[in-house]
DSSP file (Angstrom, degrees, kcal/mol; ACC not computed):
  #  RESIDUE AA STRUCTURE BP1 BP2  ACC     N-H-->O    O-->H-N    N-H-->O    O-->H-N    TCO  KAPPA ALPHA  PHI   PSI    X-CA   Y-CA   Z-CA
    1    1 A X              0   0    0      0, 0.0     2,-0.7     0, 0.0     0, 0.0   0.000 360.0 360.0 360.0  35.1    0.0    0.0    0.0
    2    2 A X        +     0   0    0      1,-0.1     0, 0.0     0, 0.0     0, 0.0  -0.286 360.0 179.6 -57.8 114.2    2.6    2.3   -0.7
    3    3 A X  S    S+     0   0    0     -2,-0.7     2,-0.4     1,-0.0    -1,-0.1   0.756  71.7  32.4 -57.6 -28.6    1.8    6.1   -1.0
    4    4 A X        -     0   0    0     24,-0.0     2,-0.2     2,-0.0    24,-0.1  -0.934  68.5-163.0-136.3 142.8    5.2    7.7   -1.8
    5    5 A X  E     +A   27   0A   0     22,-0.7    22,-1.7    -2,-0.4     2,-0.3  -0.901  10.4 176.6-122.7 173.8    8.1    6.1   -3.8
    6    6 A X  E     -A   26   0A   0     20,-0.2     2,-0.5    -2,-0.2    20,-0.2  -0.970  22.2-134.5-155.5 151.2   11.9    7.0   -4.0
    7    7 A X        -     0   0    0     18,-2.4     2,-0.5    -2,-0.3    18,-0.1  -0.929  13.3-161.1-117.1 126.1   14.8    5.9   -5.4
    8    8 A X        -     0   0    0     -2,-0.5     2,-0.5    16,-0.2    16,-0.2  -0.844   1.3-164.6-120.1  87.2   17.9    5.7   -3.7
    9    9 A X  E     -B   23   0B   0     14,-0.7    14,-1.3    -2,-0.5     2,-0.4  -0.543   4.2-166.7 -99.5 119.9   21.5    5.5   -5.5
   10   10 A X  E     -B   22   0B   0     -2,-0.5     2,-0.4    12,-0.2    12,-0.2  -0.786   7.1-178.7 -80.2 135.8   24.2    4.4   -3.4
   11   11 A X  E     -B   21   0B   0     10,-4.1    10,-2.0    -2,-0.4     2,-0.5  -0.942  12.2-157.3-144.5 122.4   27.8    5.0   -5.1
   12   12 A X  E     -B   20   0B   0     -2,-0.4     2,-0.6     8,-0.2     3,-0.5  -0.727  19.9-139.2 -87.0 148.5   31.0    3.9   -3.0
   13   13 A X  S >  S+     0   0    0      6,-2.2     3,-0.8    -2,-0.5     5,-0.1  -0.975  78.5   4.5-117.9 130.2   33.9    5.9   -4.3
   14   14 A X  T 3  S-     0   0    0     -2,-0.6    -1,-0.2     1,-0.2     3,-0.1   0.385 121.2 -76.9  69.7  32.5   37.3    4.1   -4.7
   15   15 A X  T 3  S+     0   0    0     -3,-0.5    -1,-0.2     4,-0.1     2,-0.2   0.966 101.9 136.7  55.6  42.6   35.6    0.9   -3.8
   16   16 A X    <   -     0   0    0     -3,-0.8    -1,-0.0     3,-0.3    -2,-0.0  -0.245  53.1-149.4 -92.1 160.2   35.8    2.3    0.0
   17   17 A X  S    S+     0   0    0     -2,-0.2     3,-0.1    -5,-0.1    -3,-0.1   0.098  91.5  82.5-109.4  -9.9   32.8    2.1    2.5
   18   18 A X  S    S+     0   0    0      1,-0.2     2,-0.2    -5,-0.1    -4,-0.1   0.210  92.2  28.5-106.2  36.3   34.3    5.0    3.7
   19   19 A X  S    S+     0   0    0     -6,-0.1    -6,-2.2     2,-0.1     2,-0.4  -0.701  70.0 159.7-171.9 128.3   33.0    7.5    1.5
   20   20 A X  E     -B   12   0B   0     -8,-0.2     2,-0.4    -2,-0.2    -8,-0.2  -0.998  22.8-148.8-156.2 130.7   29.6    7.2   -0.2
   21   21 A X  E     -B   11   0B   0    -10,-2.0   -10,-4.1    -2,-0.4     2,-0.3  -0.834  10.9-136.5-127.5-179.3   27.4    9.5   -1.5
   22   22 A X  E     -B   10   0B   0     -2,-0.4     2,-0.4   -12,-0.2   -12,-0.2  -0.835  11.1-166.9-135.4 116.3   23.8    9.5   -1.7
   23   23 A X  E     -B    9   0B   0    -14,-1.3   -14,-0.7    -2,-0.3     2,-0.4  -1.000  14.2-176.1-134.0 127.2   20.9   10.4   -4.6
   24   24 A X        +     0   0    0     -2,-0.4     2,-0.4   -16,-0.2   -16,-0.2  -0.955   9.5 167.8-119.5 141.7   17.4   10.7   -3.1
   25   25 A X        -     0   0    0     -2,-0.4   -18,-2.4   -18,-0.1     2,-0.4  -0.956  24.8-148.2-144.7 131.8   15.0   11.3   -5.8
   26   26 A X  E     -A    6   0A   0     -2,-0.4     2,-0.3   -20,-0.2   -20,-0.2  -0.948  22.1-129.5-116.8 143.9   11.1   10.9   -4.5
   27   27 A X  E     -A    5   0A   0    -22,-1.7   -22,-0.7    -2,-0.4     2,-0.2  -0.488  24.4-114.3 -96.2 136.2    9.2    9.6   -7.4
   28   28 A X        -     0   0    0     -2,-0.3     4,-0.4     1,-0.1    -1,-0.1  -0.436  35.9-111.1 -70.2 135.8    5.5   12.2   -8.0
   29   29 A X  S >  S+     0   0    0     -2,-0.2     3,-2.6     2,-0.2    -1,-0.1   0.904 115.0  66.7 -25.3 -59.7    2.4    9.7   -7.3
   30   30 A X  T 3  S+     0   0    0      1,-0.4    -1,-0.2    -3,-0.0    -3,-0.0   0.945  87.1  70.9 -81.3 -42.3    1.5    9.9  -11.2
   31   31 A X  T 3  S+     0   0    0      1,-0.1    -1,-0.4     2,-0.0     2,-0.3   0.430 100.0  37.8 -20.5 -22.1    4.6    8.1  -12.2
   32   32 A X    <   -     0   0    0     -3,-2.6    -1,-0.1    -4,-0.4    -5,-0.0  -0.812  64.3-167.9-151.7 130.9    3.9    5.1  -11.2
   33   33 A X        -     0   0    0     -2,-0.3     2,-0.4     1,-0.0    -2,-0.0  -0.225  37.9 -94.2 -92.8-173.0    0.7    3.3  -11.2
   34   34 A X        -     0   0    0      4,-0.0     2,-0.4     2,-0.0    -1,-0.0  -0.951  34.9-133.2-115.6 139.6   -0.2   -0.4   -9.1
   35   35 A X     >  -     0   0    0     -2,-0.4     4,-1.3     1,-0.1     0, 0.0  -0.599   6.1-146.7-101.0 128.8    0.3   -3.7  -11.4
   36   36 A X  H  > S+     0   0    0     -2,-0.4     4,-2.2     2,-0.2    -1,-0.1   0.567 100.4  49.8 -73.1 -21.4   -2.8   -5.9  -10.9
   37   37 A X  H  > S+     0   0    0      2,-0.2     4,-1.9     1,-0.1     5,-0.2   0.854 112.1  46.0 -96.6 -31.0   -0.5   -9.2  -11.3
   38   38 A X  H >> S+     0   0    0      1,-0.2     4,-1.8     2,-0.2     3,-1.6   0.976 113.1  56.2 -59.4 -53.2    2.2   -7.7   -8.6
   39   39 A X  H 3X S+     0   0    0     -4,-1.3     4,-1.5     1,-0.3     5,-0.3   0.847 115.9  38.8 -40.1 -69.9   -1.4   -6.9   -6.4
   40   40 A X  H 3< S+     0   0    0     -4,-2.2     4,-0.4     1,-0.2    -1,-0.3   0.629 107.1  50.3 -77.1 -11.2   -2.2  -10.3   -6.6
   41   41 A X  H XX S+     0   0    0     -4,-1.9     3,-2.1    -3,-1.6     4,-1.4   0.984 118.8  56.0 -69.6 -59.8    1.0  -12.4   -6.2
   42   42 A X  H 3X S+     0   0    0     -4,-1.8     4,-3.8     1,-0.4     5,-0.2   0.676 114.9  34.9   4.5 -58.4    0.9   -9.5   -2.9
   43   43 A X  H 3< S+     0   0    0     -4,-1.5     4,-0.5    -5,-0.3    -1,-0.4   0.547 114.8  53.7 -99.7  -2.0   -2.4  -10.7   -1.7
   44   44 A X  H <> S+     0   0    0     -3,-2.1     4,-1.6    -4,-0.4    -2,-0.2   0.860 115.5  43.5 -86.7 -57.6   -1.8  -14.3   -2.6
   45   45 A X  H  X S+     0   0    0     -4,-1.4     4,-1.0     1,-0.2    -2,-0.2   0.928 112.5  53.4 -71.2 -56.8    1.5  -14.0   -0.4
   46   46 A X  H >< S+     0   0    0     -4,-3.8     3,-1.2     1,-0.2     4,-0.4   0.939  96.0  67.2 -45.3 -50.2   -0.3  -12.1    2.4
   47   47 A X  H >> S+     0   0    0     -4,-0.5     3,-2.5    -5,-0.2     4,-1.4   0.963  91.2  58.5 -19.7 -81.2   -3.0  -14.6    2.8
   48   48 A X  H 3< S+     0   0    0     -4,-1.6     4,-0.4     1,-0.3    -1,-0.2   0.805 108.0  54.5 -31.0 -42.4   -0.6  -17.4    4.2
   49   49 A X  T << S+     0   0    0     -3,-1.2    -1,-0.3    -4,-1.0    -2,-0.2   0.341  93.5  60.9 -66.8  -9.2    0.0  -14.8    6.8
   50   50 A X  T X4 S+     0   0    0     -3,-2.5     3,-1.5    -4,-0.4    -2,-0.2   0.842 104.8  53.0-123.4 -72.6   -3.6  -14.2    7.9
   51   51 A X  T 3< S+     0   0    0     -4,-1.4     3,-0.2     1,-0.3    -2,-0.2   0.686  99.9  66.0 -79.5 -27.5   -3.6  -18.0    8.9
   52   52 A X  T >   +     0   0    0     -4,-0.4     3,-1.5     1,-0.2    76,-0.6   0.288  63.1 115.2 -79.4  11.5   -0.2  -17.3   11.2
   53   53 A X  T <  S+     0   0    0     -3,-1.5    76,-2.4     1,-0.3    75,-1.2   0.815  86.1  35.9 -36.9 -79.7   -2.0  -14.8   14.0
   54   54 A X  T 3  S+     0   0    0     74,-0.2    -1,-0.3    73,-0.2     3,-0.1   0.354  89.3 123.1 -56.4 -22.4   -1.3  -17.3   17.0
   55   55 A X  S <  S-     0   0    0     -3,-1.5    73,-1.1     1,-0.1     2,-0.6  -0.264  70.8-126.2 -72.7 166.9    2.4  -18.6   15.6
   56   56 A X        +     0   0    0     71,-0.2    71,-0.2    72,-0.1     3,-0.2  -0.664  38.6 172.7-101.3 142.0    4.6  -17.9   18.2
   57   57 A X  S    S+     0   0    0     -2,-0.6    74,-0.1    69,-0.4    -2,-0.0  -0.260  73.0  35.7-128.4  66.9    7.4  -15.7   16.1
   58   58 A X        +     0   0    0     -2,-0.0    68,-1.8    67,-0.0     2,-1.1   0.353  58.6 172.1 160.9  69.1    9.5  -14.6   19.7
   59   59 A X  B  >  -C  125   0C   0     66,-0.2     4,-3.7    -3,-0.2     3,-0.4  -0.724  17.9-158.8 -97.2 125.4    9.7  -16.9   22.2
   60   60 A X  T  4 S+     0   0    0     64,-3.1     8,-0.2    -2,-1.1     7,-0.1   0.399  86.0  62.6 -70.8   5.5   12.5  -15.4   25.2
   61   61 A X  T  4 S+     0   0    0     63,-0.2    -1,-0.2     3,-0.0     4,-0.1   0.917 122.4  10.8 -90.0 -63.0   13.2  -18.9   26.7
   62   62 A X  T >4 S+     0   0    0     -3,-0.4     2,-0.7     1,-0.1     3,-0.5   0.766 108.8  75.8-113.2 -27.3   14.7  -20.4   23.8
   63   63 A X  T 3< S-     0   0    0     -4,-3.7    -1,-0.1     1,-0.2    -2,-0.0  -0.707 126.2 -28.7 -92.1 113.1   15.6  -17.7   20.9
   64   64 A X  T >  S+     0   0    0     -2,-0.7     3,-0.9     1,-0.1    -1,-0.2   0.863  82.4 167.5  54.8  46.8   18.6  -15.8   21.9
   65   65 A X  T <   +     0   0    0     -3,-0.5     3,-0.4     1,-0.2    -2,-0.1   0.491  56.6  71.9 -84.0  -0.9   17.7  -16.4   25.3
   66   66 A X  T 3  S+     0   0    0      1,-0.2    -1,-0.2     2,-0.1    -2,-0.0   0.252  91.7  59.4 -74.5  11.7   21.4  -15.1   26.7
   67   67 A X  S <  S+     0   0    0     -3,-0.9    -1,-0.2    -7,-0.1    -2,-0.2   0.399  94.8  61.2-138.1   7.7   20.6  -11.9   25.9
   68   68 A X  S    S+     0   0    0     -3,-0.4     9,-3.6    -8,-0.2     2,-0.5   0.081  84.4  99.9-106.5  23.9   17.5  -11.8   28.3
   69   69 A X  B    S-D   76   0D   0      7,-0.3     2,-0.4     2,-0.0     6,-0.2  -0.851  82.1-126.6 -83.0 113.5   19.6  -12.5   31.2
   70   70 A X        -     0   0    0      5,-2.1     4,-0.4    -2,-0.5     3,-0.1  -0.496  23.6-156.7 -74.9 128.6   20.5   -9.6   33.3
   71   71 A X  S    S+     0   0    0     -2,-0.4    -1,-0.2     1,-0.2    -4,-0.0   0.560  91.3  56.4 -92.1  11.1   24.6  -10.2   33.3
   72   72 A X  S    S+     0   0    0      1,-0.1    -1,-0.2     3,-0.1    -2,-0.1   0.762 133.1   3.4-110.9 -14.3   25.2   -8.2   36.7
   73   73 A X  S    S-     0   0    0     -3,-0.1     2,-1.6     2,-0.1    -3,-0.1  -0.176  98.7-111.9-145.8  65.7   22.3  -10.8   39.1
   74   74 A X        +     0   0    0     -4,-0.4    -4,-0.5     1,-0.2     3,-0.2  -0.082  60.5 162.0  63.8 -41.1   21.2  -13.5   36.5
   75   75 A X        -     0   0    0     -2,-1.6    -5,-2.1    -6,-0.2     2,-0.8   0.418  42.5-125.5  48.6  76.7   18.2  -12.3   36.6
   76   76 A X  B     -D   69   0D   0     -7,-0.2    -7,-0.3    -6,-0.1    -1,-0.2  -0.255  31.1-159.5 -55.1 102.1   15.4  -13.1   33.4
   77   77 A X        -     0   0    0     -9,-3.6     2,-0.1    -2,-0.8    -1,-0.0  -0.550  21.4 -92.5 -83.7 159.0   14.3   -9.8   32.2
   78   78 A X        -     0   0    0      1,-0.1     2,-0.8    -2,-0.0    12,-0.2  -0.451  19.9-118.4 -89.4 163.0   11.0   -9.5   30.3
   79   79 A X        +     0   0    0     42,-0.5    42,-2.1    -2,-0.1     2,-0.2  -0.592  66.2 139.0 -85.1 100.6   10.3   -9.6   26.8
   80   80 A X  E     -E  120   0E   0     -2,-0.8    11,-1.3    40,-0.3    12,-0.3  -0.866  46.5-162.0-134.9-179.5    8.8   -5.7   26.6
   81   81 A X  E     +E  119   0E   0     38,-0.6    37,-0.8    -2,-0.2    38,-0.6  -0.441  42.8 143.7-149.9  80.6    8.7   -2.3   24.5
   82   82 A X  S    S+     0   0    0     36,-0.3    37,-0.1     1,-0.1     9,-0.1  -0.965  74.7   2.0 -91.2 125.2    7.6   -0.3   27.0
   83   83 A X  S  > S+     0   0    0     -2,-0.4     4,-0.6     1,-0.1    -1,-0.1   0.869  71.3 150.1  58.7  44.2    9.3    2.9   26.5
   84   84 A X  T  4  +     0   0    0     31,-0.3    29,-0.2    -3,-0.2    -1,-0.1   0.383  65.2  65.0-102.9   0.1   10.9    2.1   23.8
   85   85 A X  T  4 S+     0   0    0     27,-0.2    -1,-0.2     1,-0.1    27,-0.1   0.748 118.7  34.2 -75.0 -21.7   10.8    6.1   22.5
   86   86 A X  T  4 S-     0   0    0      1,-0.3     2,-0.3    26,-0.1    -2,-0.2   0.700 124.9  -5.6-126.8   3.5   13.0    6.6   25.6
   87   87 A X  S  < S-     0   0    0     -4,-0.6    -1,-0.3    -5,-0.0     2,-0.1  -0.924  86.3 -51.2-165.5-173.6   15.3    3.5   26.2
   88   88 A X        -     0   0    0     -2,-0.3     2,-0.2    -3,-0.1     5,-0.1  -0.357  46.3-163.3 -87.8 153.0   16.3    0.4   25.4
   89   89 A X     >  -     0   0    0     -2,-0.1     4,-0.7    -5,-0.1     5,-0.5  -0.897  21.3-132.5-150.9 126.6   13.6   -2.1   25.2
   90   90 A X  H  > S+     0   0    0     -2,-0.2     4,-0.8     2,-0.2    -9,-0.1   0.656 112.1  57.3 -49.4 -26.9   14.2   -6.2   25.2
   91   91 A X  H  > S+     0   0    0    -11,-1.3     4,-2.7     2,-0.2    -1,-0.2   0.870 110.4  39.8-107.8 -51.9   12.0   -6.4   22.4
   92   92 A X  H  4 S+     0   0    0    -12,-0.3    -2,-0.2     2,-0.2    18,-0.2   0.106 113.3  53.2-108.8  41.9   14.2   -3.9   20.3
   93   93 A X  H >X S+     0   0    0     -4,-0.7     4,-1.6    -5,-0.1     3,-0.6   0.503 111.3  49.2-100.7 -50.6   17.7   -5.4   21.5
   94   94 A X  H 3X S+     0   0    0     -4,-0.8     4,-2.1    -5,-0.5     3,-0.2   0.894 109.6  46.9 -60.5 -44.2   16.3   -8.9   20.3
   95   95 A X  H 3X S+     0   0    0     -4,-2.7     4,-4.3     1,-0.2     5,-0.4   0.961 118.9  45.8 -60.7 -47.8   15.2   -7.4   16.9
   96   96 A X  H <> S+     0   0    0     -3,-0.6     4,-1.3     2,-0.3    -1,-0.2   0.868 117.7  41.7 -32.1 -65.6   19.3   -5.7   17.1
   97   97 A X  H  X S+     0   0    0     -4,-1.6     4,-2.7    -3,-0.2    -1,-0.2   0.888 113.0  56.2 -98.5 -35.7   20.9   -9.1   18.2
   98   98 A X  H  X S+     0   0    0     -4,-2.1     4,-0.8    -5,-0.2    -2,-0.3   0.762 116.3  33.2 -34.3 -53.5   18.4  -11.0   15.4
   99   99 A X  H  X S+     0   0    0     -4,-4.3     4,-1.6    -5,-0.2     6,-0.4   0.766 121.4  55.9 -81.2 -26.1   19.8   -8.8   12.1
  100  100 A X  H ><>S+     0   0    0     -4,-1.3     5,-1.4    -5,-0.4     3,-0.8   0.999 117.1  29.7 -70.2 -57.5   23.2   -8.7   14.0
  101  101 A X  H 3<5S+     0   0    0     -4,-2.7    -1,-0.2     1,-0.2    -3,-0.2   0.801 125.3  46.4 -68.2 -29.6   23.5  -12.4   14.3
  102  102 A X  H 3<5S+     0   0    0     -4,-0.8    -1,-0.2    -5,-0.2    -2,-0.2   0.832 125.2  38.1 -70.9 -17.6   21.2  -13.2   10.6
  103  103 A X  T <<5S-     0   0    0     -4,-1.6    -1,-0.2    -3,-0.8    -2,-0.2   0.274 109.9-127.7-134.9  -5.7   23.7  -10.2    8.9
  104  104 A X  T   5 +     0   0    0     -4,-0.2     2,-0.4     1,-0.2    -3,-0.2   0.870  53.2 178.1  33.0  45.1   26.9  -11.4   10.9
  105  105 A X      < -     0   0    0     -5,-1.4    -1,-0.2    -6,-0.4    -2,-0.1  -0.867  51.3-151.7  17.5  44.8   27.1   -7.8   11.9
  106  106 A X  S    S+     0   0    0     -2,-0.4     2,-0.4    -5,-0.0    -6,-0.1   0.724  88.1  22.4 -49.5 -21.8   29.5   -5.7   14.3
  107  107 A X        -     0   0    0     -7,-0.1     2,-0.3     2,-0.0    -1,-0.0  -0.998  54.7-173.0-167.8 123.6   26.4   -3.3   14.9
  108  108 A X        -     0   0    0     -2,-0.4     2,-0.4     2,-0.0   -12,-0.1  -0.972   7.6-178.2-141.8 123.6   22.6   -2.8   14.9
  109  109 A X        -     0   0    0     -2,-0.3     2,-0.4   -13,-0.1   -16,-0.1  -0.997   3.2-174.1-121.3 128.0   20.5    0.4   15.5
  110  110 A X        -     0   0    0     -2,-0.4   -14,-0.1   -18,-0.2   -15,-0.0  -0.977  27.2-129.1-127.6 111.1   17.1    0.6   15.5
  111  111 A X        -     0   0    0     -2,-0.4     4,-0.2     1,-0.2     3,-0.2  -0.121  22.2-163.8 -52.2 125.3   14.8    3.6   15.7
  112  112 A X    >   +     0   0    0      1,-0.2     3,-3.8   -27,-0.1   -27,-0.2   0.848  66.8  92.5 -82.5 -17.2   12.3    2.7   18.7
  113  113 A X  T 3  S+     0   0    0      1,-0.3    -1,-0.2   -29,-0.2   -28,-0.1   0.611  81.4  46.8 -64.3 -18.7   10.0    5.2   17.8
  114  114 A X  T 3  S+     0   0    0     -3,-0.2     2,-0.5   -30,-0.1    -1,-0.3   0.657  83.4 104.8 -85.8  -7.1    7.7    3.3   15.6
  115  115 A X    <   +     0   0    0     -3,-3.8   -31,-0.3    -4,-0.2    19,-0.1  -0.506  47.3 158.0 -39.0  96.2    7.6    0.3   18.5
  116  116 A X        +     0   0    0     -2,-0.5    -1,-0.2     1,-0.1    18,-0.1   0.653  46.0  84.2-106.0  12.7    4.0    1.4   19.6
  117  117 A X  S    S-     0   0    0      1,-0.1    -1,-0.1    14,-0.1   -35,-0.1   0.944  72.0-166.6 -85.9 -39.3    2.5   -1.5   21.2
  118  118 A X        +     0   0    0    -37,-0.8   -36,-0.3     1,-0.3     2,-0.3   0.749  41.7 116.8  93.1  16.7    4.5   -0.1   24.5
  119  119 A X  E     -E   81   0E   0    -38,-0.6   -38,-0.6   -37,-0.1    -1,-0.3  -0.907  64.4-119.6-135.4 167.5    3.9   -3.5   26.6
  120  120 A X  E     -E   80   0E   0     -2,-0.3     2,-0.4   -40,-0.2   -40,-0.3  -0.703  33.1-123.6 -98.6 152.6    5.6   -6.3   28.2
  121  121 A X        -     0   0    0    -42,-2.1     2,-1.0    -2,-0.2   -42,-0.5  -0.809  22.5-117.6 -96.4 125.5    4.8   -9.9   27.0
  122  122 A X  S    S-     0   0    0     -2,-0.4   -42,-0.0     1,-0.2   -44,-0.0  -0.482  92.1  -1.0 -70.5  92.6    3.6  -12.4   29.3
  123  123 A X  S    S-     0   0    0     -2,-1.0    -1,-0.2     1,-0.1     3,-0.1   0.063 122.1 -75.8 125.9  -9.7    5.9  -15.7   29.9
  124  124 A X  S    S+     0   0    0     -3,-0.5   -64,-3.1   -45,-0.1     2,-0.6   0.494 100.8 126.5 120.8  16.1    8.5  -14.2   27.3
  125  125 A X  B     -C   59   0C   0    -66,-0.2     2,-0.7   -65,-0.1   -66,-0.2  -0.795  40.0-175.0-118.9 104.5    6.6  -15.0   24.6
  126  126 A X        -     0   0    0    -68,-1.8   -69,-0.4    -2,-0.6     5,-0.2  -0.762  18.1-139.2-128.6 133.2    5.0  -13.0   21.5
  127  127 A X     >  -     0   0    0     -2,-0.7     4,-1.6   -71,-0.2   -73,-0.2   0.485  32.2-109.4 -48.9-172.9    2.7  -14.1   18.8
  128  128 A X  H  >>S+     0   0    0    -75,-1.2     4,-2.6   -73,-1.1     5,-0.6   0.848 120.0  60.6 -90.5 -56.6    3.2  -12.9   14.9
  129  129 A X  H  >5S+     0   0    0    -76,-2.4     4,-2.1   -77,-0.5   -75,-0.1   0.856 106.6  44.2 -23.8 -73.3   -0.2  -10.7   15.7
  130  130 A X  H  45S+     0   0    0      1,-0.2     3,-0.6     2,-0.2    -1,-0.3   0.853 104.4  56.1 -41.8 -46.7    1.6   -9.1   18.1
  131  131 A X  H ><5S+     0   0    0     -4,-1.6     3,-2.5     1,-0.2    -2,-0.2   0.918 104.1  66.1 -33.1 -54.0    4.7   -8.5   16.2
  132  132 A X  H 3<5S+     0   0    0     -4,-2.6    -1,-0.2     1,-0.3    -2,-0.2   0.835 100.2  46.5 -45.6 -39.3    2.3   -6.9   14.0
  133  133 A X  T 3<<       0   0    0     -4,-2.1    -1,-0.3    -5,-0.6    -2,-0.2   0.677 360.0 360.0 -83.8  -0.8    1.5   -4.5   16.2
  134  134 A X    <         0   0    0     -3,-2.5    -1,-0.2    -4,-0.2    -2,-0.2   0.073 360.0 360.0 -91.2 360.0    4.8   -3.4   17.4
């Protein structure tokens, strides 16, 4: 359901990471219209997802479950995003240690501010529904 599009040219210069410039171009609404076969492979693909409310897509017990240990008194901390606009939130260091570890990483940042669901999960556990809401 996109509203706005852009395109976004990355160019590394001497085949560096350390110098990179940047083309934003945001593309006008009439410019690009929505493809009825893209819509439907879309809604085809979404479907499957519909049927996944209840899966459990974050359970704190068993997925990356060292990194909900408090390391100065052992301590389980809970799976939350409460207040994730104004610290660090269990819910978005697991997303952090998730791309770090999928992306073999040094380093993950993640903006909390679109976390809105703003609660802690009971037994460590949250559904794909929830995710959804986060």
């Amino acid at each position: 359901n996109a509203q706005r599009a852009a395109v976004v040219d990355l160019q590394f210069q001497n085949s560096s990471l350390q110098s990179v410039n940047v083309t934003f171009e945001e593309l006008e609404n009439s410019d690009h219209h929505p493809c009825p076969i893209v819509q439907t492979i879309v809604d085809k693909r979404l479907a499957a997802l519909d049927n996944m409310k209840d899966f459990t897509v974050i359970d704190s017990s068993t997925m990356l479950a060292e990194y909900f240990v408090d390391s100065s008194t052992g301590e389980h901390l809970p799976l939350s995003s409460e207040l994730s606009r104004f610290q660090q939130t269990t819910v978005g260091g697991f997303f952090c240690s998730a791309v770090k570890q999928e992306l073999a990483a040094d380093v993950c940042v993640i903006n909390g501010a679109p976390m809105l669901a703003s609660k802690t999960y009971e037994g460590g556990i949250m559904s794909y529904q929830q995710l959804m809401r986060e």
